[in-house]
LUMKE-60784 format. One record per residue (C-alpha): x, y, z; residue number from 1; residue in three letters. Coordinates in pm, whole numbers, plus 50000, padded with zeros to 5 digits. Example, Ala and Ser with C-alpha at 12.3 -4.5 7.8 and 13.67 -1.06 7.14 Angstrom:
2
NODE     px     py     pz  num  residuo
NODE  51230  49550  50780    1      ALA
NODE  51367  49894  50714    2      SER
REM end
This chain:
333
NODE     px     py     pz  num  residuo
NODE  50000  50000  50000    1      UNK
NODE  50147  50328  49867    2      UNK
NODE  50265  50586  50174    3      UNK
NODE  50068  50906  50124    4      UNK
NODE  50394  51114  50346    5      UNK
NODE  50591  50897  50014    6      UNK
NODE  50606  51278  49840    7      UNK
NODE  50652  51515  50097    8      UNK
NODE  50969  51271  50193    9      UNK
NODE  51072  51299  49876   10      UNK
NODE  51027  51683  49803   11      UNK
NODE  51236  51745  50138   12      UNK
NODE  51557  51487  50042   13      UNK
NODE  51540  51664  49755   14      UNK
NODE  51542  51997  49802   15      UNK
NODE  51839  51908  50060   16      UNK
NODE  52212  51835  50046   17      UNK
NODE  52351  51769  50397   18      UNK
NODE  52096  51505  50579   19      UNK
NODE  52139  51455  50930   20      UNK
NODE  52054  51041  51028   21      UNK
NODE  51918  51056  51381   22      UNK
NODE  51903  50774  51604   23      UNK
NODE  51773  50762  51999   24      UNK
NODE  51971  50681  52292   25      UNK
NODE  51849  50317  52287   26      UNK
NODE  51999  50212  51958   27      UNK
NODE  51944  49863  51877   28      UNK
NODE  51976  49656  51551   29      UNK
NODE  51638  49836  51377   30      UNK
NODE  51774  50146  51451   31      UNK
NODE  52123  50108  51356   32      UNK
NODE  52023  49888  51050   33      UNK
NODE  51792  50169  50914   34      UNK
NODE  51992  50448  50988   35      UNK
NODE  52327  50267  50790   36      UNK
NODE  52073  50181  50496   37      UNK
NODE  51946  50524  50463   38      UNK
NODE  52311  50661  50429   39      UNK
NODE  52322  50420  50177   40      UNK
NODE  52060  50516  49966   41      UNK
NODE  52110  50937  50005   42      UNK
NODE  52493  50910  49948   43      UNK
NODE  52357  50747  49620   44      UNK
NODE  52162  51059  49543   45      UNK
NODE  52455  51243  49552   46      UNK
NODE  52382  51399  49888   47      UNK
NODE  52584  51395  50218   48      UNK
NODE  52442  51198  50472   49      UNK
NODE  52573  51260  50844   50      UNK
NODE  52442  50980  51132   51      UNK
NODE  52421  51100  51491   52      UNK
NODE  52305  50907  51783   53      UNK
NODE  52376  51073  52138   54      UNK
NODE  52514  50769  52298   55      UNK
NODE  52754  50506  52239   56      UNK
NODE  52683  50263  51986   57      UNK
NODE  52653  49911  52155   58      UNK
NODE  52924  49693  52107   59      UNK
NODE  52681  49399  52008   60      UNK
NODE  52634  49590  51698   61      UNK
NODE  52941  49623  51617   62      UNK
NODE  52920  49332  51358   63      UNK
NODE  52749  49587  51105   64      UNK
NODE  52987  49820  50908   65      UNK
NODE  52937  50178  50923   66      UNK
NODE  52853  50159  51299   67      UNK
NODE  53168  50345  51367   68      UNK
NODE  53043  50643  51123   69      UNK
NODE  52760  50736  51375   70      UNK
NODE  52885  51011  51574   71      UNK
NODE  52741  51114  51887   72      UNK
NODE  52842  51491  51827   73      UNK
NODE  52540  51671  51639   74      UNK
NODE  52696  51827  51357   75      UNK
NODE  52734  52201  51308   76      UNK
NODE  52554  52258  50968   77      UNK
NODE  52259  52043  50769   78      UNK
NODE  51969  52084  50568   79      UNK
NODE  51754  51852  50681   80      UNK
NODE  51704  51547  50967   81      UNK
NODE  51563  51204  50935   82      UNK
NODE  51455  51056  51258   83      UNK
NODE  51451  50665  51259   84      UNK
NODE  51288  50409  51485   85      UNK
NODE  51131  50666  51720   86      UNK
NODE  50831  50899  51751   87      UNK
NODE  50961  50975  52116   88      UNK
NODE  51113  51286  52212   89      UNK
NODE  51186  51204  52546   90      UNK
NODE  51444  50931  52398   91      UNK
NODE  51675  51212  52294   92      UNK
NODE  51766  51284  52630   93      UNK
NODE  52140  51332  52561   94      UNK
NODE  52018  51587  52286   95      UNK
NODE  51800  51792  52470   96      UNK
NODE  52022  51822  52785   97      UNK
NODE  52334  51924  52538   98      UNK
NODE  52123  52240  52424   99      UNK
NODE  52123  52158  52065  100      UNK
NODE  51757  52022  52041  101      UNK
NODE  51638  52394  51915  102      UNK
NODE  51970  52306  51636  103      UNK
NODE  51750  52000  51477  104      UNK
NODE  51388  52148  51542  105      UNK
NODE  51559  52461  51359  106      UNK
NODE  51552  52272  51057  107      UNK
NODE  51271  52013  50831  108      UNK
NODE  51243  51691  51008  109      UNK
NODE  51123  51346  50860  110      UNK
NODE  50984  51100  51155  111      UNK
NODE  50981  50735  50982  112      UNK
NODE  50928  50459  51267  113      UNK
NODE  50702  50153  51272  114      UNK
NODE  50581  50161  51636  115      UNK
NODE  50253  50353  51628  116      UNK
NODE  50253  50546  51924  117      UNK
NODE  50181  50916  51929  118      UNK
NODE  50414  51150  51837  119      UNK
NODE  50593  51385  52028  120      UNK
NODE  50845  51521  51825  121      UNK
NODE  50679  51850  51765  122      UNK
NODE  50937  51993  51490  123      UNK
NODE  50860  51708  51283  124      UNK
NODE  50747  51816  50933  125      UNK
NODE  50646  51477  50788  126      UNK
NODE  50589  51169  51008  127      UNK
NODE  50567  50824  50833  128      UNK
NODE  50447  50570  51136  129      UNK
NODE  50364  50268  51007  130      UNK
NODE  50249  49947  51228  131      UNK
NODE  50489  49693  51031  132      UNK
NODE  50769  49481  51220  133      UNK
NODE  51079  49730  51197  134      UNK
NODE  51151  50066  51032  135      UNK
NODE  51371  49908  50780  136      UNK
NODE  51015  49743  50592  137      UNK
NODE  50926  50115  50544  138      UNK
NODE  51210  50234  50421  139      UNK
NODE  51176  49937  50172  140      UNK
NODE  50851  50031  50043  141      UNK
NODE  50939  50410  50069  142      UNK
NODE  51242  50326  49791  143      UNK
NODE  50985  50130  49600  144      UNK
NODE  50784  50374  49596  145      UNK
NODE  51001  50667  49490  146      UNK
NODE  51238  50502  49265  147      UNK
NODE  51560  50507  49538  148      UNK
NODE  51834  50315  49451  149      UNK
NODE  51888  49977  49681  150      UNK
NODE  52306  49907  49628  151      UNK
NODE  52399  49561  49806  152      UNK
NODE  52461  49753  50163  153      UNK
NODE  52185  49916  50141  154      UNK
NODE  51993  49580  50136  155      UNK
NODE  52155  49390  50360  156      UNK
NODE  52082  49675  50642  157      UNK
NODE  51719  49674  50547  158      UNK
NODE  51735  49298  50609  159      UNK
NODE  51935  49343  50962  160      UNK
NODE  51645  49580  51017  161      UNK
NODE  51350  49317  51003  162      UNK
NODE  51548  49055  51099  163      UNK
NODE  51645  49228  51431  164      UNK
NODE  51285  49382  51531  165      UNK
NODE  51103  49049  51395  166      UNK
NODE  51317  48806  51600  167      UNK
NODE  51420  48642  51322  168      UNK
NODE  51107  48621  51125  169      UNK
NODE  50901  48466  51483  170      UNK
NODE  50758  48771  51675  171      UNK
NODE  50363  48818  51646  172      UNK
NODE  50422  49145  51433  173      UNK
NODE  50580  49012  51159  174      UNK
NODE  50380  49001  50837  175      UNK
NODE  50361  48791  50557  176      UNK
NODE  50494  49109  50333  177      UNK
NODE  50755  49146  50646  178      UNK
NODE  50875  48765  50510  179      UNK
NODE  50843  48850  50092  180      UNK
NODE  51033  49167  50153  181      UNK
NODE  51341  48912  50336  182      UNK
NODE  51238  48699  49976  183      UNK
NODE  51301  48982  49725  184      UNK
NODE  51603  49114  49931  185      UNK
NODE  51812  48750  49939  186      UNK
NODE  51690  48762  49598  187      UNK
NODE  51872  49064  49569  188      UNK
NODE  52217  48905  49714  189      UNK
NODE  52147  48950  50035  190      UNK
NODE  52348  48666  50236  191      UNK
NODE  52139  48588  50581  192      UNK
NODE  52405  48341  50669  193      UNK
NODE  52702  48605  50617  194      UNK
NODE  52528  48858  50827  195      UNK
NODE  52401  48599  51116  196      UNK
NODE  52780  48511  51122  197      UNK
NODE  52924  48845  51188  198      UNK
NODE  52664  48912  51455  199      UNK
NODE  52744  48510  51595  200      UNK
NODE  53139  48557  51603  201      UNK
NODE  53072  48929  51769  202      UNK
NODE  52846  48795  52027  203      UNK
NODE  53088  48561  52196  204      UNK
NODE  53211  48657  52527  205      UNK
NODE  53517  48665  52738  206      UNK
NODE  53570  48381  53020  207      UNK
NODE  53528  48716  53259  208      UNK
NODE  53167  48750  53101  209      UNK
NODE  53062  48419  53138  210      UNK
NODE  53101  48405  53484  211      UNK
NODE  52970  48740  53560  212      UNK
NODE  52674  48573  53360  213      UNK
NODE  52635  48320  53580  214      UNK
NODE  52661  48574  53910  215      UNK
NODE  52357  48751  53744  216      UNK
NODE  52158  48439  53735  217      UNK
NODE  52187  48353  54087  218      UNK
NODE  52056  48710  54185  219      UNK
NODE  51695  48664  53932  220      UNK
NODE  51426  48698  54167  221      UNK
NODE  51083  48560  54117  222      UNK
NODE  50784  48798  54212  223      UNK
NODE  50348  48746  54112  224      UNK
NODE  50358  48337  54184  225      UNK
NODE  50656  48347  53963  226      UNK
NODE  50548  48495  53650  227      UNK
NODE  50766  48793  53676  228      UNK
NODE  51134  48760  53662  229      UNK
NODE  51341  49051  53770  230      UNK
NODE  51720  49178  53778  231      UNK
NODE  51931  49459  53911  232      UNK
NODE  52206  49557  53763  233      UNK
NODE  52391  49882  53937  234      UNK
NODE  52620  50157  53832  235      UNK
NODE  52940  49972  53918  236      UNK
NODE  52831  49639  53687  237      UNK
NODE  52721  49919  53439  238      UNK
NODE  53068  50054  53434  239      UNK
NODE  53264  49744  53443  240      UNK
NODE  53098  49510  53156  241      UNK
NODE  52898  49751  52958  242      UNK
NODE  53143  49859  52737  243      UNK
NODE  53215  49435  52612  244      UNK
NODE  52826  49348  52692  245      UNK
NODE  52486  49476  52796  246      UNK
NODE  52468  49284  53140  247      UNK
NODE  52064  49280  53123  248      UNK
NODE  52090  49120  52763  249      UNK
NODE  52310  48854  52921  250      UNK
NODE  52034  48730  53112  251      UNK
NODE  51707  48853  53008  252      UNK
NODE  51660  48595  52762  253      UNK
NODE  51736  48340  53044  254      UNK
NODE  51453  48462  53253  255      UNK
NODE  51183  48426  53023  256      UNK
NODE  51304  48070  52943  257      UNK
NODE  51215  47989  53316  258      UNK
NODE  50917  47781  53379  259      UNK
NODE  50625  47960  53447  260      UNK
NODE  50809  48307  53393  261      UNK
NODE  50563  48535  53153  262      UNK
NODE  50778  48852  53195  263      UNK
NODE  51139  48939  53235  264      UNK
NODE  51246  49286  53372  265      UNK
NODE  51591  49410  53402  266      UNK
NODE  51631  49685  53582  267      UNK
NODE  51941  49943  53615  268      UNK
NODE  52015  50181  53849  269      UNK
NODE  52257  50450  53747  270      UNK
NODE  52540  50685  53957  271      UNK
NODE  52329  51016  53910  272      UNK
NODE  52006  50828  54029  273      UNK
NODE  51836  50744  53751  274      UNK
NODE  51636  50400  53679  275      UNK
NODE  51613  50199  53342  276      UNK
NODE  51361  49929  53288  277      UNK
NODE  51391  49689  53001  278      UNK
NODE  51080  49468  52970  279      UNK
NODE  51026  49135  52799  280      UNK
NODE  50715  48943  52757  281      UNK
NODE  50656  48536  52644  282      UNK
NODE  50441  48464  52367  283      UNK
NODE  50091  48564  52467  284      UNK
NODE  50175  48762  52767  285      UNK
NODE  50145  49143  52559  286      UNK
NODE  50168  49369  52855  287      UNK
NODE  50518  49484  52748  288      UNK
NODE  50421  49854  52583  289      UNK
NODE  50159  49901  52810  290      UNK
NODE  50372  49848  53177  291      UNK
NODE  50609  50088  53040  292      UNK
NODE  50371  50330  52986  293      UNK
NODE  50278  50374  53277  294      UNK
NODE  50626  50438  53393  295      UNK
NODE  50667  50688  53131  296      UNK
NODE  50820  50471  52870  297      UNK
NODE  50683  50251  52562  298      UNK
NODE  50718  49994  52299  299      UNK
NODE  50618  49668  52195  300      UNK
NODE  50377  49449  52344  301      UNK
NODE  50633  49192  52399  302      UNK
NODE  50950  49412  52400  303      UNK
NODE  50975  49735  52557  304      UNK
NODE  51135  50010  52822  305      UNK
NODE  51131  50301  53023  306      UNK
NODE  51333  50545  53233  307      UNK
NODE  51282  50702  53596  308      UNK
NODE  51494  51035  53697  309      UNK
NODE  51242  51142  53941  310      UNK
NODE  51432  51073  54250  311      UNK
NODE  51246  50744  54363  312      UNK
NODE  51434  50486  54514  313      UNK
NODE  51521  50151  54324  314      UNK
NODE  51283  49958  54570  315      UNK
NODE  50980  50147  54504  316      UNK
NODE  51039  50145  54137  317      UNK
NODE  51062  49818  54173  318      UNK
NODE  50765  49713  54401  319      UNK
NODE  50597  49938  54176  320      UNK
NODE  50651  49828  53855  321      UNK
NODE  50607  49455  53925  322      UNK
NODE  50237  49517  54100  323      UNK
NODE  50139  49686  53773  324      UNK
NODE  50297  49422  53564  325      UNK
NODE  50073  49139  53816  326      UNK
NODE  49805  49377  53769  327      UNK
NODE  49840  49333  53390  328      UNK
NODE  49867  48964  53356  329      UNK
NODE  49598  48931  53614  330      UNK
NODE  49375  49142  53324  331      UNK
NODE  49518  48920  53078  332      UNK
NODE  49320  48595  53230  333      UNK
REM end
């Protein structure tokens, strides 16, 4: 189905030259992937394409190139920005604490994300919010669409893209044109195996990670007759293993593998007081998007996350957060 924002996208790349990539400060593999394949396709156009993202770019993605061409310094001078995986503007903290935000709202903005959640990104000019499986499917059917050019790279990021969001073609929003759109682009050269490779030989970990791994497992607790799995991780675990490994994403997938666990939570408490949540939800169990909200944040039903900087203790986060989530799967039956 044809995008009606499809030529207001197109009139702004257009009438632009320097095109500023944005990503949020919770990159992950849609993100990433769809930012790398829109450079891609603009630096094809002949235009300059810049790619920002205010934090550091996760070493688990390292396995895609181009990662290390995101820069988390907003650039001086651009024409235009392209926001990717978000309609959030309360995930570009880092931005609007550095005092550049009025820089980028200064300027035409293009929202394209696939999550369908209001928008708060009130300088946007043109938002394209689709409820597909990952940005990267829009950005395919936006270059169908409008004639862009798809070079190999290009392609294979688009697939990362769906790949990532979709868990590997198995998560309840993937479509069957999510799955012909994988079809065309391995039609296309795209090699799945090469790319599942990189990320496999990335993700292996030190002897030092595996047995923090296993120190992180003995601390799950069990909350809500065992349906809710939850972990703390605090500043000085932050410090020490973030940088080789997200210590929640050692784990998380752990928890929800637990019998008669329907949601994982990892929480992370942070030296200037601040609390992240990242929330993860078994197959029927879609309370994900909606527990976050509550605490401010959002996402998926069965993936999602928030942050708390409002000077309440990790405890009553805590308590609080897992009575909602009860509360939740309690509505759910």
């Amino acid at each position: 189905m044809p995008y009606d924002e499809s030529s207001d996208i197109n009139r702004l790349i257009a009438g632009s030259q320097r095109i500023l990539i944005m990503q949020a400060d919770n990159p992950d593999g849609d993100s990433l992937g769809s930012a790398l394949a829109l450079e891609h396709i603009i630096g094809d156009m002949g235009k300059e394409p810049l790619l920002y993202c205010g934090v550091h770019i996760p070493d688990y993605l390292h396995y895609l190139p181009g990662w290390d061409r995101v820069s988390n310094e907003l650039p001086g001078q651009f024409d235009l920005s392209i926001i990717v995986d978000t309609s959030a503007d309360s995930l570009f903290e880092t931005l609007n604490k550095s005092g550049f935000r009025s820089r980028v709202a200064g300027k035409p903005c293009i929202v394209i994300d696939h999550h369908a959640v209001e928008n708060t990104i009130d300088y946007a000019a043109v938002i394209c919010n689709k409820p597909v499986v990952a940005t990267g499917q829009i950005i395919y059917e936006l270059a169908a669409q409008l004639g862009w050019t798809l070079n190999s790279e290009a392609k294979s990021m688009i697939a990362v893209s769906i790949m990532s969001d979709s868990l590997g073609l198995v998560s309840e929003g993937t479509s069957a044109r999510s799955i012909h759109i994988i079809g065309e682009l391995v039609e296309g050269g795209v090699n799945l195996a090469l790319l599942e490779n990189a990320r496999r030989v990335l993700m292996r970990k030190s002897a030092e990670l595996t047995n923090y791994k296993g120190q992180l497992l003995q601390r799950i607790e069990y909350h809500a007759d065992g349906r809710i799995a939850v972990i703390h991780v605090p500043w000085e675990e932050i410090e020490r293993y973030s940088q080789a490994y997200n210590p929640s994403m050692l784990v998380i997938d752990d928890m929800r593998s637990t019998l008669g666990v329907d949601v994982a939570i990892a929480f992370k408490t942070y030296n200037d007081g601040h609390i992240t949540a990242k929330i993860r939800c078994n197959y029927g169990k879609t309370i994900a998007g909606e527990l976050a909200k509550q605490f401010g944040g959002g996402g998926h039903p069965y993936a999602s996350g928030f942050k708390v900087n409002d000077g309440r203790s990790y405890q009553s986060v805590k308590d609080a957060c897992i009575t909602a989530g009860t509360e939740l799967l309690n509505a759910l039956e």
